[in-house]
C-alpha positions, 0 to 999 in steps of 0.5 A, spaced: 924 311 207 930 314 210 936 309 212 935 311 219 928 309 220 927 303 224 926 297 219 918 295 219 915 288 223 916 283 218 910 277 218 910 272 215 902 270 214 903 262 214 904 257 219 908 252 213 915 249 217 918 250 209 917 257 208 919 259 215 926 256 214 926 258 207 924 265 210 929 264 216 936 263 211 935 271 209 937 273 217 931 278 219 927 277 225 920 275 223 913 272 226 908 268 223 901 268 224 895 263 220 892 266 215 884 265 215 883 265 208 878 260 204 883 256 199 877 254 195 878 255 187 873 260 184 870 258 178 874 258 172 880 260 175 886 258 173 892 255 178 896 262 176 891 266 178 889 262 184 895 261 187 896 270 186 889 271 189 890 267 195 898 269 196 894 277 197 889 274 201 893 271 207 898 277 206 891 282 206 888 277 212 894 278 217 895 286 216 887 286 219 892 284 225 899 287 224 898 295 221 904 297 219 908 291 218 910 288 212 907 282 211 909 276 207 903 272 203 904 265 199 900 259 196 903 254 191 899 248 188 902 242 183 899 241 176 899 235 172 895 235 166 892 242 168 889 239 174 890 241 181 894 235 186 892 236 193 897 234 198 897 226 199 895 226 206 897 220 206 901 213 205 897 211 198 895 218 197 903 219 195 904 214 191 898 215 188 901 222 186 908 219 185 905 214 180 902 219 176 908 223 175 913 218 174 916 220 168 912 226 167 912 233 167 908 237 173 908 244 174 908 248 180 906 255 181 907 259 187 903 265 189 909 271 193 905 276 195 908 283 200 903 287 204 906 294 205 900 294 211 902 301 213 901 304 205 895 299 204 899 296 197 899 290 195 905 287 190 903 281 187 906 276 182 907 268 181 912 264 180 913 258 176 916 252 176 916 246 172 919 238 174 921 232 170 920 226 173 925 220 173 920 214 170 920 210 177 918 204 179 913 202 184 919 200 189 922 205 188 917 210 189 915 205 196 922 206 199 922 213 199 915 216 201 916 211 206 923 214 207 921 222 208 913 221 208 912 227 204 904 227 206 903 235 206 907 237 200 904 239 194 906 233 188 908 229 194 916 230 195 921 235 198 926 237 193 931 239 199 931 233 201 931 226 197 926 227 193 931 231 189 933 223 187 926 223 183 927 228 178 930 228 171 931 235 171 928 242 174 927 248 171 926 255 174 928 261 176 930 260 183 930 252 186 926 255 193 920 257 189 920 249 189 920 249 196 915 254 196 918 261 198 921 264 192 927 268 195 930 271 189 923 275 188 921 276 195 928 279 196 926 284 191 919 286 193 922 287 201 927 292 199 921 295 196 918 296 202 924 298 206 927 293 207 934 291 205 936 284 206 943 286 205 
C-alpha cells in the first residue's frame, strides 16, 4: 500500500470494555461495533478451533457493515481440565470458578482475527496462555471477588487488576492475551493490511 494512501477505518467488532482499552493504548483511531454471532461450540470442536472460528466470524460479521475497513475480531474462553469456564455472572459463580482453580492450572485461549474488508482476507490465529493459581483460601478468595467482582471475565479475575495477587506464575508470549486482546500479534497482522502502528 503506498505511504501516502489514507490509512483503512479501523473497527473493532466488540463491545468488551478490556479489548477496547487494550486497543485503545496502540494510539490509532477506531470504532466498535457488536458482532452478531452465534457463540455455540460446534460439536467435537476443540477451545482452539472455537475460539479462531468465532474470532473470523465477528470480524466477517462487522465487514457486512464496514466495506473496506479493517476489522478486528476476538473470543477467548478459560479451560480448566480441557472444560470450557463460562463467565461467573455472579458472586458464588466467581467463587465457585476460584475454588476450582486454587492451586491449578487453566489455560486461556484467544481468538485474533484481521478482516482486510477491502481485500476479502481474513488473517487467522489463537494465542495461548497458560495461569497457575496460588492455593487460595475460601477468605482469600471471598475478599477479592467481592473487591473487584470479576463476574464478566473468563476464569473469574482480571490480571490487570488484583487478580494479579492470585497467580503463582503466567506463561505466554504477550500478558494482554490475558486480557484478551494480543497486542504484539495483532501489531503484526495490522501492519499487514497497511496499517503501521509505529
Amino acid at each position: 500500500m503506498p505511504t501516502d494512501s489514507p490509512p483503512p477505518r479501523l473497527i473493532l467488532a466488540s463491545t468488551s470494555p478490556f479489548r477496547r482499552e487494550l486497543l485503545g493504548r496502540l494510539g490509532l483511531p477506531f470504532e466498535t461495533t457488536a458482532p452478531d454471532v452465534d457463540e455455540t461450540p460446534s460439536p467435537g470442536e476443540t477451545p482452539r478451533d472455537l475460539v479462531s472460528r468465532l474470532a473470523e466470524a465477528k470480524a466477517r460479521d462487522a465487514a457486512n457493515r464496514f466495506p473496506g475497513a479493517v476489522i478486528i475480531g476476538s473470543d477467548q474462553v478459560a479451560c480448566l481440565d480441557g472444560n470450557i469456564l463460562g463467565k461467573p455472572e455472579n458472586r458464588d459463580g466467581a467463587i465457585e470458578q476460584l475454588r476450582q482453580a486454587s492451586g491449578r492450572c487453566v489455560d486461556f485461549y484467544t481468538g485474533l482475527c484481521v478482516f482486510d474488508a477491502n481485500r476479502g482476507e481474513a488473517d487467522t490465529t489463537c494465542e495461548p496462555f497458560r495461569v497457575w493459581f496460588r492455593k487460595l483460601t475460601d477468605a482469600e478468595i471471598g475478599h477479592y471477588v467481592d473487591r473487584e467482582k470479576p463476574f464478566n471475565c473468563a476464569g473469574s479475575f482480571k490480571s490487570e487488576g488484583l487478580g494479579i495477587a492470585l497467580f503463582e506464575k503466567l506463561e505466554g508470549d504477550d500478558p494482554n492475551t490475558l486480557i484478551g486482546l494480543p497486542l504484539i500479534r495483532l501489531t503484526d497482522m495490522l501492519r499487514k493490511t497497511g496499517i503501521d502502528v509505529l
